[in-house]
C-alpha positions, 0 to 999 in steps of 0.5 A: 299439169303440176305434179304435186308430190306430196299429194302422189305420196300420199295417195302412194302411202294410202295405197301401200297401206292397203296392200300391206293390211290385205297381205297381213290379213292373208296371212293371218287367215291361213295361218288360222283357218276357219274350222267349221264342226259337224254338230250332230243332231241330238236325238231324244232316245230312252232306255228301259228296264224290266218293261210292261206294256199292256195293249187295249183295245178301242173299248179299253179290253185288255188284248195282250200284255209284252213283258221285256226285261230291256227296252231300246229305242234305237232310232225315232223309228225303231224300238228294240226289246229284249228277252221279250214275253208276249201273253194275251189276256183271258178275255181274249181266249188265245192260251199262246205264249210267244218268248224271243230273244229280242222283238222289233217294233218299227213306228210304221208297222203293225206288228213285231219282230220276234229273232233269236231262239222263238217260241210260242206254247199252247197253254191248252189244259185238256191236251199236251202243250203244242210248241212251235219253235223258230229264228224269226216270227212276224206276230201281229197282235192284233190279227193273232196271225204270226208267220215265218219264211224261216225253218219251223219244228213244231211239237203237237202231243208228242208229234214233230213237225218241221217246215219251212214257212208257216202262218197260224192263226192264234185265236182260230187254232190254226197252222198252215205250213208252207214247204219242205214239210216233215213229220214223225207221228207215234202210233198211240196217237193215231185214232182209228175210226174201226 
């Protein structure tokens, strides 16, 4: 067998050479190491000022009206109002007034979440407006049914009553209080059947 050395020396120098481009392409990519960014998915978001919304029923009769003076969306499935009014319509014959700090809608529930300094009036005109007064109302609109596991003081003609935990029935005019039930009552409004 004939060693041929220049043929050994090329197949050294190919050789060499290939080691040479691995070790040279090694150290560029260390020296350049691959950056990989987090790219965040753009969430399509809005922001409203002084908002109307007005609610319908199936027939198209106005239910209820929430006036807002700012509006968030803070997620595909939350919307956040702030310095909220809800009012509901004549036709429907409900005279309260709920107002809050802020309300929360989430996409998969029905109803709102009145926080910070709730209250719902009685707009009834023959009689002293009745007031209730809470941190946290759950108000379905729908239902006119609100309730609270939270404190309650509650003004009827005068009248105060406080509780924990309430549920009322708007277009009923009826209040259940749940525990811890207080009151203060002045005789001129006590009615005797004597």
């Amino acid at each position: 067998m004939k060693i041929n050395l220049k043929h050994n020396l090329k197949l050294f120098s190919i050789a060499l050479i290939a080691i040479g481009t691995w070790l040279i392409k090694e150290k560029i990519e260390s020296k350049n190491p691959v950056t990989t960014e987090m790219v965040r998915e753009a969430e399509n978001r809005f922001y409203s000022k002084s908002t109307k919304i007005i609610n319908t029923d199936g027939s198209g009769m106005h239910l209820f009206t929430l006036d807002a003076d700012y509006v968030e969306q803070e997620s595909s499935e939350v919307i956040k109002f702030y310095d909220v009014t809800i009012s509901y319509s004549p036709q429907s014959k409900i005279r309260w007034v709920l107002k809050s700090d802020s309300a929360t809608k989430n996409k998969s529930d029905e109803y709102f979440i009145l926080e910070g300094n709730v209250s719902a009036s009685d707009m009834n005109e023959m009689s002293e407006s009745s007031v209730i007064k809470t941190d946290q109302l759950q108000i379905d609109p729908r239902t006119h049914s609100v309730k609270t596991d939270k404190k309650v003081d509650i003004t009827i003609d005068n009248n105060i009553l406080s509780a924990k935990g309430m549920l009322a029935i708007l277009n009923e005019n009826k209040l259940e209080l749940i525990s811890e039930i207080n009151g203060s009552f002045f005789k001129k409004n006590i009615v005797s059947t004597k």
